[in-house]
RODO-2510 file (C-alpha; in nm, 4 decimals, decimal comma):
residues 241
     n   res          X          Y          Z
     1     x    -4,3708    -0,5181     0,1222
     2     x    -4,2225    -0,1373     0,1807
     3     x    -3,8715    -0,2227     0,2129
     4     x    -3,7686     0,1246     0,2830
     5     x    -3,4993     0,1657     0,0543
     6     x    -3,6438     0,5151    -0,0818
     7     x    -3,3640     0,7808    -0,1226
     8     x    -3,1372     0,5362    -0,0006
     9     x    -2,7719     0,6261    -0,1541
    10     x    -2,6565     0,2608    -0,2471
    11     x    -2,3047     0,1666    -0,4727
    12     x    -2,3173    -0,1247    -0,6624
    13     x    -2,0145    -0,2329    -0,8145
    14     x    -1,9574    -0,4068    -1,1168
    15     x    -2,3263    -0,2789    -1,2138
    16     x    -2,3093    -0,2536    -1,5842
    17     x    -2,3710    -0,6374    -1,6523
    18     x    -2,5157    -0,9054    -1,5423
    19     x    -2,6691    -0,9451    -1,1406
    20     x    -2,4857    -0,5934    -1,0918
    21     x    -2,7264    -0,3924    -1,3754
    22     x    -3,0214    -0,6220    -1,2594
    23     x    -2,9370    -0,4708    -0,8702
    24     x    -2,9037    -0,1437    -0,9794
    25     x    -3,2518    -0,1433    -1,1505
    26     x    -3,3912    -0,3601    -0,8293
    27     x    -3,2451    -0,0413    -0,6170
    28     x    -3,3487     0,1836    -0,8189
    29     x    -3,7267     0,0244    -0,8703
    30     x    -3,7609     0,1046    -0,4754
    31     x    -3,6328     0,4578    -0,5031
    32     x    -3,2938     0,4684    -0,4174
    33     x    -3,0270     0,6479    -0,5622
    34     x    -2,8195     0,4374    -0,7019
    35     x    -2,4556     0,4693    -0,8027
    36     x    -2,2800     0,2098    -1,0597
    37     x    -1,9252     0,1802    -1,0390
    38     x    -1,7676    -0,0362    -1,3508
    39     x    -1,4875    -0,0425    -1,5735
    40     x    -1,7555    -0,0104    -1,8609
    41     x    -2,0500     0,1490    -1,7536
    42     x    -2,1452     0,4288    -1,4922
    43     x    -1,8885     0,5652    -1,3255
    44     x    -1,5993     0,4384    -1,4119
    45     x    -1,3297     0,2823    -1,1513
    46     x    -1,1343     0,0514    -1,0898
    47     x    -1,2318    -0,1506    -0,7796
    48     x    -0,8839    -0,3241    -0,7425
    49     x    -0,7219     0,0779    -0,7393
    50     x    -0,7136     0,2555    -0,4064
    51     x    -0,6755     0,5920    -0,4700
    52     x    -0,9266     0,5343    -0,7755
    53     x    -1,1823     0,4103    -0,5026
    54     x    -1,1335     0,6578    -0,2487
    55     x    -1,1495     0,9264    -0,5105
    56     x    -1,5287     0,7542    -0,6323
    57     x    -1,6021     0,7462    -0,2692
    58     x    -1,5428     1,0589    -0,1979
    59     x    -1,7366     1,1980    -0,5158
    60     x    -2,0600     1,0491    -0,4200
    61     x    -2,0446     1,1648    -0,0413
    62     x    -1,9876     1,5046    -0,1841
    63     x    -2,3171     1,4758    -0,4067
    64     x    -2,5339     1,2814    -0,1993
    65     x    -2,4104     1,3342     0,1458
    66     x    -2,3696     0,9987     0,2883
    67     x    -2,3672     0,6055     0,1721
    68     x    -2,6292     0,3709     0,2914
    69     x    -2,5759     0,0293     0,1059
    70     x    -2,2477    -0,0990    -0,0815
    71     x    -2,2764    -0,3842    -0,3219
    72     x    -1,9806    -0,5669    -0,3224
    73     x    -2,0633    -0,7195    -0,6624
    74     x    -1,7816    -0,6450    -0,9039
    75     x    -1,5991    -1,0163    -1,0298
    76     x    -1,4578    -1,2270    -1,2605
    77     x    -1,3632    -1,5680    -1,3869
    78     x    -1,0233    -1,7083    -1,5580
    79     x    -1,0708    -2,1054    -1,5455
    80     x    -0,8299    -2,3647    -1,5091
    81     x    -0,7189    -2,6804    -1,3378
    82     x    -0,4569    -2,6027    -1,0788
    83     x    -0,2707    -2,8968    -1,2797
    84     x    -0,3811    -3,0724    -1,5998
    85     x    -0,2546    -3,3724    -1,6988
    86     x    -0,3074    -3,5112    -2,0448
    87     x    -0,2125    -3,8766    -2,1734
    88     x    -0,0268    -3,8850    -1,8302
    89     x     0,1958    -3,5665    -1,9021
    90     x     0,1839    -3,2529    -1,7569
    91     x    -0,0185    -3,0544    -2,0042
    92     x    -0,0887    -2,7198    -1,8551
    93     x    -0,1019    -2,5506    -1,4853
    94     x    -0,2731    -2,2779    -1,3622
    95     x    -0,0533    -1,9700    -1,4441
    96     x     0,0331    -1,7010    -1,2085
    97     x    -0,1989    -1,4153    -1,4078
    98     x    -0,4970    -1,6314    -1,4348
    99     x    -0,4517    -1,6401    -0,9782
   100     x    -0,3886    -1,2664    -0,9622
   101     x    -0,5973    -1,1607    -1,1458
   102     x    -0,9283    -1,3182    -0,9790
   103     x    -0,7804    -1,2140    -0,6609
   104     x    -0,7404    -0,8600    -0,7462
   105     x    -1,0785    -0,8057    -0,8644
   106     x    -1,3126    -1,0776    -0,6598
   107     x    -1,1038    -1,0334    -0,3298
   108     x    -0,9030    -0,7274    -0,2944
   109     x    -1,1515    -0,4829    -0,4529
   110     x    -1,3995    -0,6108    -0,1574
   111     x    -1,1416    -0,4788     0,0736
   112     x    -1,0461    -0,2073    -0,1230
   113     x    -1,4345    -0,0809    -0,1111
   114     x    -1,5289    -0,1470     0,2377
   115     x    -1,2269    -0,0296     0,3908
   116     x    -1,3228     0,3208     0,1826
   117     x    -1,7036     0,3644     0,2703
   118     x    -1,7235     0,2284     0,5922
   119     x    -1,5332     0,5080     0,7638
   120     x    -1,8346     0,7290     0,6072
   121     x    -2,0989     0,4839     0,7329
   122     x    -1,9340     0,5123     1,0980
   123     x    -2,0083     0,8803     1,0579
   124     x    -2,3456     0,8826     0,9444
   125     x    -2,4490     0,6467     1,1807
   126     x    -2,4773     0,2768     1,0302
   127     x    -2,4884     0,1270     0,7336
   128     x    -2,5156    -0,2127     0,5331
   129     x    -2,2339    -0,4051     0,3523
   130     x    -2,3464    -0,6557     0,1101
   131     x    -2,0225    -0,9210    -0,0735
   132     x    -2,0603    -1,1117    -0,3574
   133     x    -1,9776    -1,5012    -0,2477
   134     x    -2,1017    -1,8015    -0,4154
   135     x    -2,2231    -2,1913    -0,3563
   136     x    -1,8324    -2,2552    -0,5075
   137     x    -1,6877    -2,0750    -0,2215
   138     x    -1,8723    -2,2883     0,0220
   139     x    -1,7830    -2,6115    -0,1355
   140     x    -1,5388    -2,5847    -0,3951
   141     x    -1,5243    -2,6270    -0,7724
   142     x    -1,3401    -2,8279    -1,1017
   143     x    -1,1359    -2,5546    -1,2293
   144     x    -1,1967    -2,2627    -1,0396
   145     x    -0,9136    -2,2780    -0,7461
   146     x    -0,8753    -1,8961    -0,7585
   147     x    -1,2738    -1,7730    -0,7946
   148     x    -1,3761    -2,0535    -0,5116
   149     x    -1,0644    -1,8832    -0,2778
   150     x    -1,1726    -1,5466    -0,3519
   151     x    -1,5594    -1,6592    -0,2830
   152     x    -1,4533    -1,8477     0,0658
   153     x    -1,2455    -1,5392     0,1382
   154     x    -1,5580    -1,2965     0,0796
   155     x    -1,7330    -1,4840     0,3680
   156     x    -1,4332    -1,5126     0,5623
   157     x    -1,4521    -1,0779     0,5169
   158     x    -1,8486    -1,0898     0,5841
   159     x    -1,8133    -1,2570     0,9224
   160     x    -1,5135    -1,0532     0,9931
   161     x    -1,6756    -0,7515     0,9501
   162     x    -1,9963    -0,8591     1,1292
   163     x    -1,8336    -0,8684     1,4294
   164     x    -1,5962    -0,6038     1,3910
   165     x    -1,8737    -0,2971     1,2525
   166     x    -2,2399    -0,4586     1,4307
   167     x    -2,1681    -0,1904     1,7185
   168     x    -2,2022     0,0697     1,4686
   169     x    -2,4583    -0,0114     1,3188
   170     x    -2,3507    -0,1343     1,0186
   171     x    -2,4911    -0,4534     0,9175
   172     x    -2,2877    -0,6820     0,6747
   173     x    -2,3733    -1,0267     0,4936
   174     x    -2,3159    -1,2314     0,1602
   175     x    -2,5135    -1,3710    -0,0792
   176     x    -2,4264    -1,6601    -0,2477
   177     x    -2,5392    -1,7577    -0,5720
   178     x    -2,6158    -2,0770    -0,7403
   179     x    -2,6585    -2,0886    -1,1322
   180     x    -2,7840    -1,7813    -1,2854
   181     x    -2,8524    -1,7154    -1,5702
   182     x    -2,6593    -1,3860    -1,7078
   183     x    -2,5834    -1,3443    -2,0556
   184     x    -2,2394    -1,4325    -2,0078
   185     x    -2,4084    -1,7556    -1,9064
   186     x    -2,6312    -1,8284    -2,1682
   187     x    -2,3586    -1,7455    -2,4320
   188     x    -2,2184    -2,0880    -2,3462
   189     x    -2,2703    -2,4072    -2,4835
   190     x    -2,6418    -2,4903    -2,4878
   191     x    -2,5282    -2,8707    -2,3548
   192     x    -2,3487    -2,7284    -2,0571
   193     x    -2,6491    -2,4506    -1,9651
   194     x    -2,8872    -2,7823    -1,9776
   195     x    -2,6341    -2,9523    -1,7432
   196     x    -2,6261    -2,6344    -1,4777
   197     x    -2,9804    -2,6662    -1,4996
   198     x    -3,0647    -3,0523    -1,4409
   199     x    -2,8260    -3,0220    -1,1377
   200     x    -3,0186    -2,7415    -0,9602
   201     x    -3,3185    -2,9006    -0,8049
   202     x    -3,5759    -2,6298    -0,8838
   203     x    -3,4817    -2,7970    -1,2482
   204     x    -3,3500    -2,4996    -1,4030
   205     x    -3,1421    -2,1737    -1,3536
   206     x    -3,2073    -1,8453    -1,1295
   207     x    -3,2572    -1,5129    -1,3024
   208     x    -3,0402    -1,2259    -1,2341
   209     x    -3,3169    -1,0482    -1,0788
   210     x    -3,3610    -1,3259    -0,8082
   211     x    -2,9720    -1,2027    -0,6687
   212     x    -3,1014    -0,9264    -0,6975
   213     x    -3,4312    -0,9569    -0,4889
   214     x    -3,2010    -1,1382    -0,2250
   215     x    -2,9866    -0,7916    -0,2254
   216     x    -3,2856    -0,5490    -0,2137
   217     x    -3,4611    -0,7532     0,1090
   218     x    -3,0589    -0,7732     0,3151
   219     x    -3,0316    -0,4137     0,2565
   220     x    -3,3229    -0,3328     0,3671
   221     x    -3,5295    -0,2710     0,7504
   222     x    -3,7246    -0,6582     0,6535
   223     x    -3,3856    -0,7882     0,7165
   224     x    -3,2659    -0,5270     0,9907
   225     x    -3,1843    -0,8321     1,2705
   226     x    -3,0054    -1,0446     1,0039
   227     x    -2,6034    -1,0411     1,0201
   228     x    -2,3072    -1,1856     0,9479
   229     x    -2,4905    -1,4268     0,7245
   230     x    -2,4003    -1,6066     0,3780
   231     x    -2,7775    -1,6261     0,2225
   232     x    -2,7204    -1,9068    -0,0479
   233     x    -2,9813    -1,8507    -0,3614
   234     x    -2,9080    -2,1469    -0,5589
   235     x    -3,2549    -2,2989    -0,6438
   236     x    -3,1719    -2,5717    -0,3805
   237     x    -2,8427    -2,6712    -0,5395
   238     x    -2,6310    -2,7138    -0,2238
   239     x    -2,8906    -3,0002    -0,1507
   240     x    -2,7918    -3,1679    -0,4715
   241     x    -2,4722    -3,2017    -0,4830
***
């Protein structure tokens, strides 16, 4: 399938790594011109900094002339019970960093993006918004009270923004992974990778390139009457928990 995406000028964020690097190539395998923004690789900025985004924004504009695509993709973890109790003490709380910090990057930074490129979108005529969510933002998680808020938040901002940019043509939805496995991933315990994998139906994990696929086909004309949608790649997971 032509998907259309040649010489398309697409920002992925958080591209160095990961699903972000394996979008960038997907992108980049249909002929688009891709631009990474990281804290590591590419060009470097800092998605939770406004001026540092608006600046990146305005760079690429300037070089290619317009932005087609944004990948919201750019996140982290820091993992921990809200409050752990241990031999029926208080042992340990989720600390005030650990919050901010997964807010800042997997929820602000979204805003901080959009809220730069879309004015540039307006102008050219549409566009496409694509966020980062995940199956824990639709239905929780053990230990992850700040990445499952900032992943329910992200569709919260998709079907904002759906309603709010449609009539301009720019189309925006979320994907929302299941286990993949990224290298950060399969540096973990073997026992706990088996365990991701015996709860996914499909009886093991997803590949970084299969976010990536689900990216390539929302951005592109195959996909041009789909909106405000959360597109859940998970290898069936959601049905097994």
């Amino acid at each position: 399938m032509d998907l259309n995406l040649k010489d398309k000028v697409v920002i992925v964020t958080g591209g160095a790594a990961g699903i972000g690097r394996a979008t960038a190539e997907r992108f980049e395998s249909e002929g688009a011109r891709v631009v990474v923004w990281d804290v590591t690789g590419g060009v470097r900025v800092d998605v939770t900094n406004r001026e540092a985004v608006e600046a990146a924004t305005n760079d690429v504009v300037a070089q290619h002339g317009r932005i087609d695509v944004l990948v919201n993709n750019a996140g982290i973890t820091r993992d921990a019970q809200l409050v752990k109790v241990k031999d029926g003490e208080i042992a340990s709380t989720m600390d005030d960093a650990a919050f901010d910090a997964v807010i800042n990057v997997n929820l602000r930074a979204v805003f901080v993006c959009t809220r730069a490129v879309v004015p540039h979108m307006i102008k050219n005529g549409g566009g496409v918004i694509l966020n980062a969510s995940s199956i824990v933002g639709l239905y929780g998680n053990f230990g992850q009270t700040n990445y499952a808020a900032t992943k329910a938040g992200v569709i919260s901002f998709t079907k904002t923004w759906a309603r709010e940019l449609g009539k301009y043509n720019i189309r925006v939805n979320a994907v929302a992974p299941g286990f993949i496995a990224t290298d950060m991933v399969k540096a973990m315990p073997q026992k706990v990778v088996d365990t991701m994998a015996q709860h996914t139906p499909l009886g093991r994990m997803g590949d970084p390139v299969d976010i990536a696929n689900a990216y390539a086909w929302l951005a592109s004309d195959a996909a041009k009457f789909v909106h405000g949608a959360v597109l859940s790649v998970d290898g069936g997971l959601v049905m097994g928990t």
